[in-house]
N, C-alpha and C positions, 0 to 999 in steps of 0.2 A: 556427420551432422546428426545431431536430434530431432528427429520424425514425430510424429505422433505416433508412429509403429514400434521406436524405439531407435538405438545408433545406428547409423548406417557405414556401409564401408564405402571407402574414398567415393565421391560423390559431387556433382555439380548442380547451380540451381539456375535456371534461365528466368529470367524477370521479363517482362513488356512492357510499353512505355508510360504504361500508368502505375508500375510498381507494383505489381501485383505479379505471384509464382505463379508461371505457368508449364514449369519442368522440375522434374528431381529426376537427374540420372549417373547412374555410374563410370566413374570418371579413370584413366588408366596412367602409366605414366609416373615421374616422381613429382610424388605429392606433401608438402609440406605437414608438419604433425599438428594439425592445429585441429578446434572443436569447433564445430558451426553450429551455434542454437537460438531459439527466438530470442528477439530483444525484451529486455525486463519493462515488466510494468508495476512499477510504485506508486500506491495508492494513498499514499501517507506522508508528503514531504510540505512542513511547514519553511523551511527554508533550506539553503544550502552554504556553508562558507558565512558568509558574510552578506548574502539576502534574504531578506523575511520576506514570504510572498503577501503578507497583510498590508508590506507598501511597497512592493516591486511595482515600479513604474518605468516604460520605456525600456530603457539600453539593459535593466537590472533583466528582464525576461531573457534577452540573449545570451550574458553570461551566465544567469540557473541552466538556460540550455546548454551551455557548454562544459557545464560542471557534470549534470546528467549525465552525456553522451561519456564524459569521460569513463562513467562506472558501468554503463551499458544499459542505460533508460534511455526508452523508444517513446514511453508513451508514461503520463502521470495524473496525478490527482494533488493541484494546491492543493493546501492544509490549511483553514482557520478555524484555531481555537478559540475559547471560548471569549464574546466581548458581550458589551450591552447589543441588544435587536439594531439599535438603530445603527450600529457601526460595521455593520456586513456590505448595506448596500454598494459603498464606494468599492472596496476589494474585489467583490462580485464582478461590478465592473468591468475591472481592468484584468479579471482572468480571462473574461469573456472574450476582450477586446484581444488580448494575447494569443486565443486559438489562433488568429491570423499572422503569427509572424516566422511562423517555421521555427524550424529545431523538435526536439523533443514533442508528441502530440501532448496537447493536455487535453485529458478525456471530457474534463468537467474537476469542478472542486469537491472536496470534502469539508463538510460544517463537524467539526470535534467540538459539540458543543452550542450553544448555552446549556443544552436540557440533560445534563449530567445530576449524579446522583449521591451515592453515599462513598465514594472514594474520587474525588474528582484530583486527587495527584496533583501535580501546580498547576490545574488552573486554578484562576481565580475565584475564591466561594462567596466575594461580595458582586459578582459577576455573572453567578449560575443562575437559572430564570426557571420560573415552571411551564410546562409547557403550552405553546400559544398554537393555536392550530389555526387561526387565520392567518400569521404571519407565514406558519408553512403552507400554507395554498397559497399564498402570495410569494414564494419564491422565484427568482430567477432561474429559466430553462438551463444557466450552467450549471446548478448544483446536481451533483450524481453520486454522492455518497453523503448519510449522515447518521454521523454516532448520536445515540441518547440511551436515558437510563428507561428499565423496562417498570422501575418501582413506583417510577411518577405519574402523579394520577393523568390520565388521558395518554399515557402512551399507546396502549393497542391504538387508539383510535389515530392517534399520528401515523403511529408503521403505516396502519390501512391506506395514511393518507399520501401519504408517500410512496408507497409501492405502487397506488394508484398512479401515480406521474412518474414510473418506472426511475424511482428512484432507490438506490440498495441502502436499507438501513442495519446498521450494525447495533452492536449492544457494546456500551463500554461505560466507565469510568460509574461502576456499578456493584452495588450488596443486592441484588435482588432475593426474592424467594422464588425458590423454584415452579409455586403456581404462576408468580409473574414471569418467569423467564418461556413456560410454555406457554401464554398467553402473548406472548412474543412471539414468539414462533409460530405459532397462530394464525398471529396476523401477517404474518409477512419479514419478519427481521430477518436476516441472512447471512450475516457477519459476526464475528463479536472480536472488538476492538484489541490490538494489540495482548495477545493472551497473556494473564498473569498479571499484569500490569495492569491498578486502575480497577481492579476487581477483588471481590470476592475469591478468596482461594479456593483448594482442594482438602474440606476435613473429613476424615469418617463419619463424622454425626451430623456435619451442618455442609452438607454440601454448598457451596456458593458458584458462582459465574463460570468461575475458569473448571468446577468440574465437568459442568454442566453441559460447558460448550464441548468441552473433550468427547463426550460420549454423543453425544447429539448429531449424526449425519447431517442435520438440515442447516449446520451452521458451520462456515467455513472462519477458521481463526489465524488473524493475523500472529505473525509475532514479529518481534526484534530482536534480531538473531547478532547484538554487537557482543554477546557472554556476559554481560555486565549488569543487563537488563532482566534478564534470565538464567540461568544455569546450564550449562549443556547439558546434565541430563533430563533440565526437562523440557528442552527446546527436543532430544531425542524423543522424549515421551507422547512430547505431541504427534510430532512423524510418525510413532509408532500406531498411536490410537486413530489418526483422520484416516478417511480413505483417500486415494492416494488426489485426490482434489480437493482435501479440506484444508490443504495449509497453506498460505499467504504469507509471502515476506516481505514486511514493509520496513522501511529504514526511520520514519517516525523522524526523519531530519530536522533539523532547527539551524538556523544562521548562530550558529555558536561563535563566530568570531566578533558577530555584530552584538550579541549579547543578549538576544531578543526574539520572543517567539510571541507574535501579536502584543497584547498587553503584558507579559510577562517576562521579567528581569532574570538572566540566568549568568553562567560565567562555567565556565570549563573545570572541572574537580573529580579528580584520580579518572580520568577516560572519558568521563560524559559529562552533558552539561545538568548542570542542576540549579536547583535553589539556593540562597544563604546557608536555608538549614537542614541542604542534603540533598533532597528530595530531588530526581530523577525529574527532567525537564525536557524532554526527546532525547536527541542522539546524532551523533557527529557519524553514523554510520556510512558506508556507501552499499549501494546493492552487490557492488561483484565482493564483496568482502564479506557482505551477508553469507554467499554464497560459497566462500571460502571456511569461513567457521563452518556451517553446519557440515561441510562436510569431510573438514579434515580437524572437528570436534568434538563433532555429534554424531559420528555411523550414519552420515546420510550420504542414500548412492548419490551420486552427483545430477544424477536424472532429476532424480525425485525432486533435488533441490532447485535446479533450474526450472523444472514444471512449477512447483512454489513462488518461484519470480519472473513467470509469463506465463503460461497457458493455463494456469489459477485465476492470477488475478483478473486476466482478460476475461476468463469467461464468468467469474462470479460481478465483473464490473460492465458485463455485456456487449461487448468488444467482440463481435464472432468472427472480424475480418484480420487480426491479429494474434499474438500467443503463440502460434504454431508455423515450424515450417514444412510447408503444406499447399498443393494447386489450390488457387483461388484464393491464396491468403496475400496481406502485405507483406514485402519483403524489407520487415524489420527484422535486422539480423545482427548478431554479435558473435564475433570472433575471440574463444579465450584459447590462451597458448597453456603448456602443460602445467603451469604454476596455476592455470584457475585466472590468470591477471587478461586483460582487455587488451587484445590486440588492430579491434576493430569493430565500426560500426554501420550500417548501414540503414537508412530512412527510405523505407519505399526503394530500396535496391540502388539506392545512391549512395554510395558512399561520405558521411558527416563525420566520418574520425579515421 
């Protein structure tokens, strides 16, 4: 199993009746070949299969749970992009309402958007708003992650305002300049949004976002690690430059069979979903597949990759009771067999797959 010490040999975990480790010990005897490591936490899924979570209502939350547990998500973050102000309230909602139905945790939502910038990718650009900073003090206590551009005027003052209500803002769908991007930072931004993607690239003379965040410790970056969305060697690249807690794998999912990712019209073309004309729309991705590419890709140890899809994203989403298995943690736990594939899932040390 995967420690926070690192692998262990054959080894057992004792749970108590609140799901919670309260043993790791070494275990004798024949022991099946199998890898025990924390359950994945994706911070990025607008929908999955055939639910968009902008109208998951009722029965759609149990099956997105059952879709998750399939790839090894314990714990998430809905996705809405970008719409008009007045069309969050309703979705907000019914995330909120959903923390209560078991399956998969959902931590809190993530807002991608309105307050995007100079590459806003498909969202909608009759749709992108400047930024309102009453409506962000006026947010709902589920929201726990939000993307915005660092180039719009009053963004330090958002980060500030939202970090204040212990909410993690990321940097995405963004040309900033590098004095706005440490002015970001600054204040408080912590993320930056799907790397590469939605950004400012990597030039010798014009640095943009995706350099930026590479070399920058104080921001940990997502990526989308489906190879389609990125390259493998520069999903390597990034492994290579964070420390070994700056990278985050998010699946950036969409209801690609439903065709729809909040307001926006997509359809499945050569592996992902996109626009009419072209343009990359999320991602039909799953987490344990994530995890397969990078590392039979991308030269990632499989550690590193796994800590990228749990004990990252838990602790950059402020999760300290998760991500790891470890005394006093929950025992969200996934079982993959030698291929890397899901043989098993555990919620709080119950068994859910």
């Amino acid at each position: 199993m995967l420690t926070p010490g690192g692998w262990t040999q054959p080894s057992s975990v004792t749970v108590d009746d609140a799901g919670f480790i309260v043993d790791i010990a070494p275990t004798s005897g024949p022991v099946q070949h199998r890898s025990l490591v924390p359950g994945f936490v994706d911070l990025q899924v607008n929908g999955v299969d055939d639910i968009d979570v902008s109208r998951a209502a009722d029965h759609d939350w149990i099956r997105i749970g059952e879709l998750l547990l399939e790839q090894g998500v314990t714990s998430w973050c809905p996705t809405l992009v970008t719409a008009p102000l007045s069309r969050y309230e309703q979705p907000l909602r019914r995330i909120a309402e959903a923390q209560a139905l078991g399956g998969p945790a959902i931590i809190g939502a993530h807002l991608e958007g309105p307050f995007l910038g100079g590459a806003p990718g498909a969202h909608r650009r009759d749709m992108l708003a400047p930024i309102d900073l009453a409506w962000l003090a006026a947010l709902p206590d589920i929201v726990r992650l939000v993307t915005l551009a660092p180039e719009l005027e009053l963004a330090a003052e958002a980060i500030e305002l939202l970090v204040e209500r212990h909410i993690v803002v990321s940097l995405g769908h963004s040309t900033p300049s590098i004095a706005q991007c440490d002015a970001a930072v600054e204040a408080g931004a912590a993320m930056a949004t799907h790397l590469f993607n939605g950004m400012s690239g990597v030039h010798h003379r014009d640095p943009g976002l995706a350099a930026y965040a590479l070399v920058n410790d104080r921001l940990t970056v997502g990526l989308i690690a489906d190879l389609i969305h990125v390259h493998p060697l520069a999903i390597e690249l990034a492994f290579r430059a964070k420390p070994a807690d700056g990278v985050v794998l998010v699946t950036d999912a969409v209801a690609w069979r439903a065709g729809t990712a909040g307001a926006v019209g997509l359809s499945m073309s050569d592996g992902a979903p996109r626009l009419a004309n072209g343009t990359l729309a999320g991602s039909a991705l799953t987490m344990d597949q994530a995890i397969r590419n990078v590392v039979n890709h991308c030269s990632v140890p499989l550690e590193q990759a796994v800590r990228a899809a749990s004990t990252n994203p838990a602790h950059l989403i402020g999760c300290a009771d998760r991500g790891a298995i470890a005394v006093g943690k929950r025992a969200d736990l996934v079982e993959l067999d030698d291929e890397l594939r899901v043989g098993g899932v555990w919620l709080n040390g119950v068994r859910a797959r």
